[in-house]
Structures are given as C-alpha cells and as structure tokens.
N, C-alpha and C positions, 0 to 999 in steps of 0.2 A: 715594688717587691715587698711581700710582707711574709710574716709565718702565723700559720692560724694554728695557735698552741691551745687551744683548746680542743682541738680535733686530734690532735697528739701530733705534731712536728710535722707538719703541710710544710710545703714550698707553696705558694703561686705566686706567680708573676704574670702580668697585662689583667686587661678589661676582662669581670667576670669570672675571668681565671679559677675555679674548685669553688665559685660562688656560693653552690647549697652545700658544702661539705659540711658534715654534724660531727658521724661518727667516724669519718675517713682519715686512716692515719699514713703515716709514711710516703707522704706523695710527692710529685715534684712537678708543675703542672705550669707551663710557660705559654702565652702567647692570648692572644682573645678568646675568650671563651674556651681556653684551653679546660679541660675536664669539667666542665661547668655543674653541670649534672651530678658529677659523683660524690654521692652519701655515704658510701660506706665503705667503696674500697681502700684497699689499700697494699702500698707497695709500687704505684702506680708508676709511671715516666710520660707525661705529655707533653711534648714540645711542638710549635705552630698552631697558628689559627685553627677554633676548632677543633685541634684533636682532640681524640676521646670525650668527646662534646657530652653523650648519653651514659658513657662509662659508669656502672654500679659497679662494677666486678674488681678482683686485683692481679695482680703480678703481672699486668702491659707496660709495653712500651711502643708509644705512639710516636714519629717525630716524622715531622713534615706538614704543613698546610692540609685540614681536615685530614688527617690520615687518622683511621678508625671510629670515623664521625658518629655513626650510627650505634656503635660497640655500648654495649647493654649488658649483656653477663658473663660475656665471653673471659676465658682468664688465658694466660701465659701466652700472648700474643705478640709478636713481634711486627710492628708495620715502621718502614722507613721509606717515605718518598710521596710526593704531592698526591692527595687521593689516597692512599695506598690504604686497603682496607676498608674503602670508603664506606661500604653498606656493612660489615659485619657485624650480627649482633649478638649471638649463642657462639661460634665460631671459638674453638679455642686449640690450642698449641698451635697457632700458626705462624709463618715469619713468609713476609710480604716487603720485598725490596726494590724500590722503582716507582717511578712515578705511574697513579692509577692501577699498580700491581694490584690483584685479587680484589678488582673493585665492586662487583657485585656479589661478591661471598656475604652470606648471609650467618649460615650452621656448617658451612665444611669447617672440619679439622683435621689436623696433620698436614698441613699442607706447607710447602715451601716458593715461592711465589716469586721470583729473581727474574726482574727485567723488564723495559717500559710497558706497560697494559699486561704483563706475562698472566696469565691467566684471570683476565679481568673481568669476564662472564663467568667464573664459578662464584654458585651462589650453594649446591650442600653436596656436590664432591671431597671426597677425605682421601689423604693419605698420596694425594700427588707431589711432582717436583717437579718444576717448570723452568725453566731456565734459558733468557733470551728474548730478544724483541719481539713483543705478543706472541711471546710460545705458548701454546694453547690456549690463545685466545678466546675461541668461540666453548671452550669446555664448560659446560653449566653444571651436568649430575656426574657427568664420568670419575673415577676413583682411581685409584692404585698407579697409575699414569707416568710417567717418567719423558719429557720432552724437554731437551736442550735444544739450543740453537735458533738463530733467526727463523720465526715464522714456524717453529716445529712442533709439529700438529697443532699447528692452527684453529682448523675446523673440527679437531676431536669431541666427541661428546659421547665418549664410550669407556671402558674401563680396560685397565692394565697392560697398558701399551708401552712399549719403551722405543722412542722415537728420535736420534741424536744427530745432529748435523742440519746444516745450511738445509731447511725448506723440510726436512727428512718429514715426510707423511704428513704434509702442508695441508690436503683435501680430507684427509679421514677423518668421516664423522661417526658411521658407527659399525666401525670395524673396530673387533676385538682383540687381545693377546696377541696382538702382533709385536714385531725388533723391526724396526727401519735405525739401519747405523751407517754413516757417511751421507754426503752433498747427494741430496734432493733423492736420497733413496728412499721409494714407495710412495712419491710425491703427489700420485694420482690414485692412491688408494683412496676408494672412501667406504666400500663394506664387506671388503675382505677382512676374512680374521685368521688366527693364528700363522701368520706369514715372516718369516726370517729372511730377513735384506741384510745385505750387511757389504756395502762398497761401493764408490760414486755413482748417483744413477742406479744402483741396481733396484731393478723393479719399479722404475720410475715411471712405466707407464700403467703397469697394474692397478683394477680399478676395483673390480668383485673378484677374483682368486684369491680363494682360500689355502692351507696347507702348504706353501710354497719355501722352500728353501734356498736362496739366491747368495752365495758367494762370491764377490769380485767385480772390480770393477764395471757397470752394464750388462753383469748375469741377469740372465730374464726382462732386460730391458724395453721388451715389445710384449711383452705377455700383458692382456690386457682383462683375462676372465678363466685364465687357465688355473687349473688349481693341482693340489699335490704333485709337486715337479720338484727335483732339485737340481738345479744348476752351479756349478763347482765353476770357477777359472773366470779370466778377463775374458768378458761377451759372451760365455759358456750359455747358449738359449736365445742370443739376442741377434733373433733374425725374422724378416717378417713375414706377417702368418703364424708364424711359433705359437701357438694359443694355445696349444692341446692340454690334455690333462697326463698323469701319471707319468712321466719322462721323467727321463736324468742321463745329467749330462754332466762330463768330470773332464777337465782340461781346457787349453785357451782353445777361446772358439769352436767348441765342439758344442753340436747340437742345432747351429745356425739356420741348416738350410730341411730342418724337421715343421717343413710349412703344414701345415694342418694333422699334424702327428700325434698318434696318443699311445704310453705303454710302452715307449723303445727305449734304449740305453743307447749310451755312447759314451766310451771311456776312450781318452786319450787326445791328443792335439790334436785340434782340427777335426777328433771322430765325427762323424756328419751321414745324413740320411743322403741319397743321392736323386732320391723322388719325393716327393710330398705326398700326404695319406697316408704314408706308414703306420702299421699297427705291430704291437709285439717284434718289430725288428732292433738286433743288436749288434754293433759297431763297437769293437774294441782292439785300438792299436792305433800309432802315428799314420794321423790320412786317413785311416780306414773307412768304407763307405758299403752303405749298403742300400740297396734297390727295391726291395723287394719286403713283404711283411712277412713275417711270423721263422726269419731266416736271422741265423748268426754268420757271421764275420770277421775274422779272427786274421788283422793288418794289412796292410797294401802290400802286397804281394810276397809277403812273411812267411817262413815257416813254423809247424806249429808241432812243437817235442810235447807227448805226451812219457813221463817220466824219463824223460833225459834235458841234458839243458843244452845240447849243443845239437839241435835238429838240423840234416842235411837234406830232407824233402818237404814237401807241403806238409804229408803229417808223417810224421817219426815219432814212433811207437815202440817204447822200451819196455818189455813185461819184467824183467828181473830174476824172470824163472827160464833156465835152458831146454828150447825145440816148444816153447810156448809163444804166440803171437803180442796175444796182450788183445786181439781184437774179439769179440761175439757179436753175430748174428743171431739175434734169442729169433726172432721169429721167420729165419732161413737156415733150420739147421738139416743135416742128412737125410734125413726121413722126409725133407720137404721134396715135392712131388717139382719134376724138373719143368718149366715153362717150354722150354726148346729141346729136343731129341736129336739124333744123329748128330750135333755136330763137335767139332773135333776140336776147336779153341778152347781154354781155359785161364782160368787165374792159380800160377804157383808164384814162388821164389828164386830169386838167384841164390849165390852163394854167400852175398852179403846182407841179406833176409828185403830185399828189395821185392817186393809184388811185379810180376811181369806177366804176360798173357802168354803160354804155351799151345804146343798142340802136339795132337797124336795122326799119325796116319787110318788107323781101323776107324770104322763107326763105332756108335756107342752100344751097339749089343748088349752089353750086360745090362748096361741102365735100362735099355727097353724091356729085357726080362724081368728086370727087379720091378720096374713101372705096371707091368701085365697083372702083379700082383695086388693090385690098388685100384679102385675106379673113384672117379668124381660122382657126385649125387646132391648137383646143386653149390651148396656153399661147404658141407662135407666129404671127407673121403673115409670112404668104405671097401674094405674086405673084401678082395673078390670071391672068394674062396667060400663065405660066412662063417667061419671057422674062430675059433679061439685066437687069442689074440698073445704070445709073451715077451714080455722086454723084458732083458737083464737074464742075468747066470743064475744057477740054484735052483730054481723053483722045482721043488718036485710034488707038490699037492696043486692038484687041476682039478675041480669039484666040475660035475657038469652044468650045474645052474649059470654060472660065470662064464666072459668071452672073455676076461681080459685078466692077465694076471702081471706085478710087479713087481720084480725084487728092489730090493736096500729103500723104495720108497717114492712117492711122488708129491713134486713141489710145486704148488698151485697157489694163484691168491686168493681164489674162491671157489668153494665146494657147495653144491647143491644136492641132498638128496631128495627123491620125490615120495610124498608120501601117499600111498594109494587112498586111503579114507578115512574119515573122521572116526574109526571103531581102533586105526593105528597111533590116538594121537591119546593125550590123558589128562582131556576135560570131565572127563568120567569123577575126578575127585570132589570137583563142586557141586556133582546132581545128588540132587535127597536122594538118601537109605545108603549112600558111599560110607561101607563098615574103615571107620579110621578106628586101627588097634590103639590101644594105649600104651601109652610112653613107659610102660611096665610091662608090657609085653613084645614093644620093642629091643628094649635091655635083654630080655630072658631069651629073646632070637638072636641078639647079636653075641649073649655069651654064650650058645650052643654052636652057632653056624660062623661066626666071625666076620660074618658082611651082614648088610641089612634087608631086609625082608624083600622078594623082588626081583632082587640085584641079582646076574650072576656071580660065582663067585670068581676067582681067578682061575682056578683050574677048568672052571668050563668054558671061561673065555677060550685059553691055551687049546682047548681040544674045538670048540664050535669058532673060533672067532668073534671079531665084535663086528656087529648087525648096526649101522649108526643109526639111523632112524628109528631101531628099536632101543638102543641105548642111550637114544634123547629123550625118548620119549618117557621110558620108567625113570631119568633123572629127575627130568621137567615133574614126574608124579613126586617123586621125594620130596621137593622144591614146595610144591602144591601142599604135600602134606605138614612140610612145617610154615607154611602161611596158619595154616589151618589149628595148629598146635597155637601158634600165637595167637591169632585169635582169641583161641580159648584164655591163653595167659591171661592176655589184655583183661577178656570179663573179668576173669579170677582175680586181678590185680583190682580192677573197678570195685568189685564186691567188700574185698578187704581195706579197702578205702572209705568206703561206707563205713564199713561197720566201726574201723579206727576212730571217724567222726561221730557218730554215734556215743562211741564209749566215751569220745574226749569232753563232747557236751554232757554225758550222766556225770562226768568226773567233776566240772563244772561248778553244776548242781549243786551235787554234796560238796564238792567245795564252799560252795555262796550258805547252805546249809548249815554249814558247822560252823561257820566264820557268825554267822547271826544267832548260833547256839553259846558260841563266847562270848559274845557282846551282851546277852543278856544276864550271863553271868555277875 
C-alpha cells in the first residue's frame, strides 16, 4: 500500500495498481492491476483484479474482479460484481450489479444492469433497467427497456418494452412497446409490438399479435398471431383456435369458445360464441351465447327493459310519454304498401300495453281500396291516378309544374337535384371576356338594391320560391367570383412587394452613400 502524493492523494494498493497515474488525482484503486492505465482521472473507486484496468476517465466505481476492464472514458459508472462491465469503454451513467452484469456494453448509457449476466449482451443500448437472472440477456442495441425477473426478456433486442415477472417475454426479440406484467406472461412473444399482458400466463402463447390487450390471469392465452383483441377476466379469450383479430371479451371466461372469430364482443361471465367463424356477433349477459354473425344477444334467457329497470317481457319498452309506444318502424310506416291483403289478424295491445295479435271478422276492404290508389313499377311505387301528389294540412298554392307538394317540411339524409346542362351550372366565370364588375360597383349595387348583384332578393324569393339548383348554382358564381377578386389581390399584393423591395434597396444605397459622404469628411 502506498499513496502516490505526487499525483494528488492516490490510494493504490497490489501489483501495478494506478501504475501510469501522472496527473490522476483522488483515486482509490485496490487489487492487481487495479486502474493500472489511468492518467488522469480522477475521483475514481477500483477494487479487484483489473478493474478499471484502461480507465482515463473519473467518477467510477469499479469493484469486483476485472469489472470495468476495458472502461476508457466512460465517467459515473457504477459496476459491482465479477466481470461486470467488462467491455465498457465510452459508456457512462451506468450501474451494473452481478456477476458479468452488462458485460458486453461498450457506449450504452443509462442503463441499470441488476443480476447474474442481466443484460450482458448490451453493448450501445441506453436508458434500460434490467433486473434478474440474465434479464435481457440477449439485448445488444435495444433502449428504453424495462425487464425484471428471472429470464425476463431474455431474447429482447428491441426498444421500450416493459417486461416483469418469472420468464415474462423470455422469447422477444424484436417486438416493440409492449407490458408483459406477471409469471411467463407473453413468454412466446417474439415480434409482436404494442401488446398489454398483464397476469400469469396471459398471452403466454402469443408470438406475432400485435395491439392486444390481455387482463388476468391466462387472458389470451392461446392467441398465437391475433392482433387488436382485448380480453378482460381469468381465461377471458383463452380457448383454442381463439386467433382472430378485433374481439373483446370482458369477464371470467368469456370469449373461449370464439374458435376462428374476428369483430365480436362478449361482455359478461362465461359470454361466449356458440359456433366458430363468427364475424361482427355480440354476447352480452351471464352465459349469454350467440350463433350466428352479425346478430346481438342480450342474456340467457333475460329480459331486456328498454327505459325501465324492472322488465317483465323479453323486451319492455317504457317511452315516458302517455298513449306513446317508444317503438318506430322508420322503414314500415302507414303509407307502406301492405305485403298480404284480405286478411283479418293483426298486431295491437292489451290493456296493460302488452303486444297481442287480434282480429276482425270483415275483409280488408278499405286497405284494398286505399291500395288501388298505388301501383308498383319495379323497385317504385307510383300514382295511379298521375295526378299531384299532397301530404300534410295547409297547403293551398298547387303550381302546375309540380306533382308533389309538402307542408311543415321534409326530412331526408340526402338530396339530389338534377341538373339539365352545363349552360345551368356557372363555369361560365372562368371563360375569357367573363365581365367581373368591380368591387365598386359591387358596393354602389348593394347600397341601392341591398343584396348582391344576381341574387334574388327576399321578397322575390317569398313570391317565386327558391329554385335549388338555380340557387346553387348563382351561389357557386359568387364563390367563383371572389376566388377571382383574390386572385387579383394576390398580384396586387405581389406587385407591392416589389416595389417595397425595390424602394428598400434605393434606400439602401443612399444610405451606404451618405455614410461614405461622412467618412470623407
């Protein structure tokens, strides 16, 4: 043991021990060849054979047999255990604990390294935390990473995974942004990404699905390429064949028996498909089961109260409003032309709003009368009569041009009107010799006439109506004609942008001019 006071207050202690130290100060450097190399750091901690052997750099601490062997410039390094660190040589903020911990790190930094070999193929992955017997073992470039647990992610060699528990995502190599959280969940992933496991086994067999969200103990546990699923509950998906994509499934063992199914739901204990191949079918309620695709299902043999909570039929239908049903038929309503004639059954009510099937003794007489008035013509119905056409109260203006007239209004999702020819429509603004007035002789039309040149105004709306096609089409020109205003703007503005730079370079000039008219002064 000596102190080498001329380097400024070294420790070393054994063979070679801070050998070349010159200008290295502050160091404590124990064991053969312990910092042997370093010249000029300082602040250092080497304890065992070899450590910090290459060491220029400062603020390490090296302790164990060659741990940090290779370390060159690396600064604020923490390595504790046989190996540990063994190749770092740029590498800095890292803390490396266990024997051969981060032994191939060369330039990762940030990294936290906890457990025998725990991540002892990173060599310029940053900013991971490994934690556990060769947890992320095989990780060489992967980053961001987060693996606890024996064996957890093993084989990763991708970025920002968070991987916790016995084996959790053992086989991933380069699957991304996944959570495997509990014993050996997602343990067979290897390039699925973004996948949330979270409970023993779940997603244990999953190997390419991606988007997958697995709650509970063996959720998704046979899913093995299925992607965007969420399965909720103990076994919630974990039945075989379960592969599909887009499912979700929320309760214990719901979704089991969804063998080759993609797009269905199932909420509730045990909800479950009843056939395999299902598409778009949905299962909601204790047991509930469904057969068939693109069909809802609503409990095992439940009743189902639309606005009441106390339903005494299959469906119990409370509107809230008195002598009103609560139900619509939008596309069977009165005016629909009847499929069956003459016969005498019906659907009314009891007295307790119950749906019952009645009947009448006569025929349906009137319906056939009312029906005479209507013919089919294909996929429409048409007029017998060809006559005008009025629905609703009021109307007392019947133009003859028109068949069909409406009071208080019609509700449609889409309106089509046709327009006979292109001399109706007003492309005419953009063909040469199109007289555009000026934006001053627009003003001097609109404070005479009070709308814009064109346009009807209101009161001949009120007496003509509006024409839509014809009142699209002189909008559309307005429209047209202020593109065309802009336009003009646009050059006007270009112009005077010129000329700005222009002026600003003469300005310039005489500036640079008069500055060397004073200097000669």
């Amino acid at each position: 043991m000596y102190l080498n006071a001329s380097s400024n207050r070294n420790v070393f202690v054994g063979f070679a021990a801070g050998q070349e130290a010159t200008s290295a100060s502050y160091n404590v450097a124990v064991g053969v060849d312990a910092g042997h190399f370093n010249s000029t750091g300082s602040e250092n901690t080497f304890i065992g054979m070899e450590s910090g052997d290459r060491t220029t750099s400062s603020y390490n601490t090296f302790i164990g047999s060659r741990s940090g062997r290779w370390n060159t410039t690396g600064q604020f390094n923490a390595f504790m255990g046989f190996q540990s660190g063994f190749s770092n040589t740029t590498g800095q903020f890292n803390t490396f604990m266990g024997s051969s911990s981060g032994y191939y790190n060369t330039s990762g930094q940030y990294n936290t390294l906890i457990g025998y070999e725990a991540g002892a193929s990173n060599t310029v992955g940053n900013y991971n935390t490994h934690l556990g017997y060769q947890a992320g073992y095989f990780n060489s470039t992967g980053s961001q990473n987060t693996l606890i647990g024996y064996l957890a992610g093993y084989n990763t060699k991708s970025t920002a995974n968070t991987m916790l528990g016995y084996r959790a995502g053992v086989s991933n190599t380069t699957g991304n942004f996944n959570s495997f959280i509990g014993v050996q969940a997602g343990q067979s992933n290897t390039t699925g990404s973004s996948n949330y496991f979270f409970g023993t086994n779940s997603g244990a067999n999953n190997i390419s699905g991606s988007g997958n969200y697995f709650l509970g103990d063996n959720a998704g546990g046979l899913n093995t390429t299925g992607g965007f699923n969420i399965y909720i509950g103990a076994n919630a998906g974990n039945g075989a064949g379960v592969n599909g994509d887009n499912n979700l499934a929320i309760g214990f063992e719901s979704g089991r028996g969804n063998n080759g199914g993609v797009n269905n739901t199932f909420v509730g204990f045990r909800a479950d498909a009843g056939a395999g191949g299902l598409n778009n079918a949905t299962a909601i309620g204790n047991n509930a089961r469904v057969n068939v695709s693109n069909a809802l299902v609503l409990g095992n043999g439940a009743n189902v109260g639309i606005g009441n909570s106390a339903p005494t039929n299959r469906l119990h239908v409370t509107s809230g409003v008195a002598n009103q049903s609560g139900v619509r038929l939008e596309n069977l309503t009165s005016s629909s032309l009847a499929t069956v004639l003459n016969h005498s059954k019906f659907l009314t009510v009891d007295g307790s709003g119950n749906v019952i099937l009645g009947s009448i003794n006569s025929s349906a007489r009137t319906s056939a009368e009312t029906e005479s008035l209507w013919q089919r013509k294909g996929a429409y119905l048409q007029s017998t009569n060809g006559e005008a056409i009025i629905i609703g109260q009021g109307v007392s203006k019947t133009p003859s041009d028109y068949n069909l007239f409406v009071s208080k209004g019609i509700l449609t999702e889409k309106v089509k009107v046709a327009v006979r020819n292109t001399a109706e429509w007003s492309d005419k603004v953009f063909e040469t010799g199109y007289k555009l007035n000026t934006l001053s002789e627009v003003r001097q039309y609109i404070q005479q006439h009070k709308h814009l040149p064109g346009i009807p105004s209101a009161k001949e709306m009120v007496e003509r109506g509006n024409d839509l096609h014809q009142t699209d089409a002189k909008l559309l020109e307005k429209i047209e004609e202020l593109t065309l205003y802009t336009i003009q703007l646009e050059a006007s503005n270009q112009k005077q942008e010129r000329e700005l730079q222009e002026l600003k370079q003469r300005q310039a000039r005489l500036e640079q001019m008069l500055q060397e008219v004073l200097q000669r002064k």
